[in-house]
C-alpha positions, 0 to 999 in steps of 0.5 A: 029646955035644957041649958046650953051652957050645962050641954058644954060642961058635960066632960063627953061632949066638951072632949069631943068638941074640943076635938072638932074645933082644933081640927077645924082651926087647923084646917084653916090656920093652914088653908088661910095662910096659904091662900094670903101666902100665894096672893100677896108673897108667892104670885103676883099676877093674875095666875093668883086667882086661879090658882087660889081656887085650884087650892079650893077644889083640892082640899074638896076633892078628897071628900068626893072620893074618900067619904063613902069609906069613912062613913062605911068605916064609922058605921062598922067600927068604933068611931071614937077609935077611929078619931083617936086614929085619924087625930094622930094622922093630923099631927103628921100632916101638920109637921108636913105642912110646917116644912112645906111652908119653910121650903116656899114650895107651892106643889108641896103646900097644895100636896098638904092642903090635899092630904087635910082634905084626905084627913078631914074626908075620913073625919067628917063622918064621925064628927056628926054621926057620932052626936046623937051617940054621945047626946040625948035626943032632947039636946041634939039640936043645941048640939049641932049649934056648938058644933056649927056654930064652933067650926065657924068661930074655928074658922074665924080666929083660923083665919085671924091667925093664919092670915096676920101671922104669915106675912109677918116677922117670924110668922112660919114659925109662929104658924107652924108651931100653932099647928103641930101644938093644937093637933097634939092637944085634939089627939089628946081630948081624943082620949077623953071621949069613951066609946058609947054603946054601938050598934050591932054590927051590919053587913056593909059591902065594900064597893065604894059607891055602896053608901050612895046607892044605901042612902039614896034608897031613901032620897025621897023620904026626903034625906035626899032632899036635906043632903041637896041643900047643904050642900048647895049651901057649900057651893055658895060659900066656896065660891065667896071664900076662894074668891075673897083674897081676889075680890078685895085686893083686884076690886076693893083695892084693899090689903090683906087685913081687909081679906082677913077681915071678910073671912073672919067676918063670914065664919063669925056671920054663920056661928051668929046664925046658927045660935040664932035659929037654935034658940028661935026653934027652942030645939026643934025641926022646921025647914019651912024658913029655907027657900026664904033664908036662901033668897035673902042671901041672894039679895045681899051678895047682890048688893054686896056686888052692886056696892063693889062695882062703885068702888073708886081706884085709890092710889094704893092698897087700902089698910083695914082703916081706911077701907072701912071709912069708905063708902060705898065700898065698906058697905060690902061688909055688911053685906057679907056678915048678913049673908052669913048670919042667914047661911048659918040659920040656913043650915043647923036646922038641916043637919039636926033634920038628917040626924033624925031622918036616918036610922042609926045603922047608917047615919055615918054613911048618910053623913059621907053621902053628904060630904060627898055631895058637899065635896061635889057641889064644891068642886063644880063651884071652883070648875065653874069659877075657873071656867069663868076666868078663863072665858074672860069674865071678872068676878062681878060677872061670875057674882051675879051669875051666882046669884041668878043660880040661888034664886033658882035653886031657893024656887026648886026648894020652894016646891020640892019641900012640899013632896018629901016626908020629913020626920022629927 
């Protein structure tokens, strides 16, 4: 097999990792600063929770709605004069973002948030179809690990970084200018990326609900069923990371360096996960393991919940030290980081299987459907969540539910993998 590390040296796949990784970082660096920023500066009441997960469905939604014409752009134009385009887009979104964070404008911060997610939903179609253009079909699988496992290790120091600095002396300025650089240095590996060879232009129709009716053509081919679960990985792990900031402060009765902390935890977690099932497949397809994987992270988020509900109320907000030399609250940790190794292996295995699965004409179409059903699956866990609030539950209530909804659905995979013709 061929080495990792000789995939990464290769100037093309290196610009073009360079490229996704900074857009993930400064999706997070901004979406994470923001979240820290509304729950221990700009609210200070229970309106923090909802409206956190307002911030979640928002920067989702544009998925949902803008996906089918990033995919049906990509399939017929030049994707790497697209990214060029849409890199471009970035720097100004993150020069608004700058001056949202300065004015302490909540509207305008979400107005931001939403506009990555425009950015991103227009992004998304390219980042996986163009893969098996620019990689030989012997390294696809490594590749999607750098890629699955690098947008994690984006998020993770995303994270670090937008949740230490924010709140600290000088810290807008030291977000903002993070930002608007590491976009200007994506635009600029964006130029390093030559257009492979494409694909003889198709006729694609312009309505926008095209891809979904092309791509479900083939749902029982079993792409259907591969977009279904990766997407029902996105439902879960929206609805642990909108509700990391609420569940350490309101039940852990820790600051926000524990709440860096779990997220940071979860992206390194997942990126551990991914390089783990890419070596234990050498490279290969198999979604055997799934219903498995999915069952195991159901029994660890529940205790994870099971060691939350024993928490003891300090006097004041735990710093990092002292929340990780409590037991049984420190336990939730571990918890979590195994939820994530497993999520990562969970789906690297699955996103190599839908490029294989789809015909070259309408992979970046297949990837909208699949942004779309993320974004969908997405929203409905942030509706679901804010319902539940408002309904008058606490999130251990709205965990456990969460966990009886996974074991379901680890039962329907079970019998649905048996029905489809996986290919590869």
């Amino acid at each position: 097999m061929i080495s990792a590390a000789n995939l990464i040296r290769q100037p093309q796949f290196f610009a073009l990792f360079v490229v996704q990784f900074l857009g993930a970082f400064n999706d997070n660096l901004f979406k994470n600063a923001l979240v820290i920023l509304i729950t221990y500066r700009l609210l200070h009441d229970s309106n923090s929770a909802l409206t956190i997960t307002l911030a979640a469905g928002l920067f989702i939604l544009p998925f949902f709605l803008f996906s089918p014409w990033g995919g049906q752009l990509a399939d017929r134009w030049d994707k790497v004069w697209l990214m060029r385009k849409i890199k471009l887009a970035e720097i100004l979104i993150m020069l608004l973002g700058s001056l949202a964070f300065f004015s302490g404008d909540i509207g305008f911060m979400l107005a931001v948030l939403f506009l990555l997610g425009v950015q991103s939903a227009f992004f998304g179609p390219i980042k996986y179809s163009i893969l098996p253009e620019q990689v030989d079909a012997e390294r696809l699988m490594q590749a999607n690990a750098w890629f699955s496992g690098s947008t994690f290790a984006a998020i993770l120091l995303g994270t670090l970084l937008g949740g230490f600095l924010i709140l600290g002396d000088q810290g807008l300025l030291w977000v903002s200018a993070i930002m608007i650089s590491f976009a200007l240095i994506g635009y600029a590996a964006s130029r390093q990326v030559d257009s492979a060879p494409h694909p003889e232009a198709v006729t694609l129709n312009q309505a926008w609900w095209s891809p979904y009716r092309e791509v479900f053509k083939g749902f029982g081919d079993g792409r259907g069923f591969i977009v279904v679960s990766i997407s029902f990985f996105w439902f879960i792990g929206a609805s642990l990371l909108s509700q990391f900031p609420v569940w350490v402060k309101d039940y852990l009765y820790a600051d926000e360096q524990v709440a860096v902390l779990f997220m940071a935890l979860f992206a390194l977690g997942f990126g551990l996960g991914a390089w783990l099932i890419n070596w234990h497949l050498a490279g290969r397809t198999r979604l055997r393991y799934q219903p498995y994987l999915l069952a195991l992270m159901a029994l660890a988020l529940a205790d994870a919940l099971w060691a939350t509900s024993a928490v003891n109320v300090p006097e004041q907000l735990l710093n990092w030290r002292e929340y990780l030399s409590q037991w049984p609250g420190n336990r939730v940790v571990f918890d979590l980081l195994w939820l994530a190794i497993l999520g990562g292996a969970y789906c690297v295995p699955l996103y190599t299987q839908l490029q294989r699965q789809v015909p070259e004409t309408q992979r970046a179409r297949a990837f909208a459907l699949n942004n779309v059903m993320n974004a969908l699956f997405m929203v409905l866990s942030a509706l679901a969540i804010m319902a539940g609030y408002m309904l008058g539950g606490d999130w251990l209530q709205l965990g456990a539910g969460l966990i009886l909804i996974m074991l379901a659905f680890a039962f329907w995979e079970k019998r649905w993998r048996g029905r489809v013709n996986l290919l590869g």
